[in-house]
N, C-alpha and C positions, 0 to 999 in steps of 0.2 A: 541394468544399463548404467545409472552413476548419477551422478548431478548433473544439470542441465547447463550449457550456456549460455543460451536465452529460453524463456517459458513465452507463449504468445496472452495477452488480455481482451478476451472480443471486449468490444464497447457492449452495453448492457441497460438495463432500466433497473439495477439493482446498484450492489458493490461495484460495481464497472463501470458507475455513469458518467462518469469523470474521469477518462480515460481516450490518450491521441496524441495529436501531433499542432506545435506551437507552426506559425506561418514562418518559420525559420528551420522546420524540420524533427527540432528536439522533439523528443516524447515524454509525456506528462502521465501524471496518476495523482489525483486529487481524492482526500478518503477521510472520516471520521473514523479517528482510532479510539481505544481505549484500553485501559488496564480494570480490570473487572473487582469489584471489594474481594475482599480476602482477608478474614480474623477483623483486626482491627485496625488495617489500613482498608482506608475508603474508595478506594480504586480513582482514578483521573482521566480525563478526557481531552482528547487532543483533534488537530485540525493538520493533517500530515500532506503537505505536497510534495513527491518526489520528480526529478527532470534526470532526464538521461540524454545522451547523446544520440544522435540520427541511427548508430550501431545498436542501439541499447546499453551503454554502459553507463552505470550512474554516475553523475555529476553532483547532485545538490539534494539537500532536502532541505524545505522548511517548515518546521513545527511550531504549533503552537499549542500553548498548557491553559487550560481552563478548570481545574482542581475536578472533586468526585462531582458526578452526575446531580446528585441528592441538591449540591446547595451549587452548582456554576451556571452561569447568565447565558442562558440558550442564544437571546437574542445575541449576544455578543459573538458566539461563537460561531451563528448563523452566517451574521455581517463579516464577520472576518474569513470564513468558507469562501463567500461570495466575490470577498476582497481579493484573497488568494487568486482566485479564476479569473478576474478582472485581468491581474495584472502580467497574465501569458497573456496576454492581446488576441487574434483573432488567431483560433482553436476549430482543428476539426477533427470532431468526437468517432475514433474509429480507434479498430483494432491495435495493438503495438505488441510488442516482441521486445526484451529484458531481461538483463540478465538478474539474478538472485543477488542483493546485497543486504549490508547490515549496516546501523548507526544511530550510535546512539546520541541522547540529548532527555536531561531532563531525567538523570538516571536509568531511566527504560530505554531499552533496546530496539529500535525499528526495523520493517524492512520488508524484503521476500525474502524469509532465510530457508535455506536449500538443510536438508537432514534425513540422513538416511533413515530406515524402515526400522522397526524394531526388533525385529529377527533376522540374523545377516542372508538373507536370501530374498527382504523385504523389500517393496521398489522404496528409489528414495520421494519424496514429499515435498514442495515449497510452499511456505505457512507466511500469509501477512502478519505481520504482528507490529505492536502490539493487539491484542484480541485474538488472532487466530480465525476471524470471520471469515477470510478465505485459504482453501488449500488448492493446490494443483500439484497432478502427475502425471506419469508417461499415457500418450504421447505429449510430449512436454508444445508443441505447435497448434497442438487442439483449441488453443483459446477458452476451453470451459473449467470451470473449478468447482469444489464441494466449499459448502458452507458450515 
């Protein structure tokens, strides 16, 4: 079938809990990311909002960097989560529909990046990253993803 236009995100009690539409229409996706250790870099942890437009097209992210898991201040990262949600004002946690984007900040790469399959007859995938904690594929409307 190909890459998707928009993927849909049901709202959820998991990865998805943070997930809708701002009292102005936009749609939101609030999420802890992360870059995982590997050798001798310590992996990093982050606080990732993204806003799209009423269509689902991205607009904005704002990230923020809290160094590896092992030594960053939970509490801070917690409050500033919190902050982030605050400051979409009045939020109602449902479903939304999005297109696949990428952007980076902070050297690493964010996003829903859309990538085909590994064998060319493969469906294609869209993977949150950083982390990879959620994927979604066809039907790309289904709202449901593998972890």
């Amino acid at each position: 079938m190909g890459k998707p236009a928009l993927i849909a995100i049901n709202h959820d009690d998991y990865h998805a809990e943070h997930v809708g539409r701002t009292a102005d229409g936009r749609q939101f996706f609030l999420t802890s990311a992360f870059e995982p250790p590997s050798g001798p870099d310590e992996g990093n942890e982050f606080v990732a909002l993204y806003l799209f437009d009423a269509d689902g097209t991205f607009s904005e992210a704002r990230i923020d960097e809290f160094g590896p898991r092992a030594t960053m201040d939970n509490a801070r990262r917690t409050a500033l989560y919190e902050q982030r949600l605050r400051e979409l004002g009045e939020v109602t946690f449902t479903r939304i529909e999005v297109a696949p984007f990428e952007h980076e900040a902070f050297g690493t790469v964010f996003g829903l990046i859309a990538r085909p399959g590994d064998e060319e007859d493969d469906p294609w995938w869209v993977e949150l990253h950083p982390g990879n904690c959620m994927a979604f594929s066809e039907p790309w409307d289904s709202g449901e993803y593998d972890t």
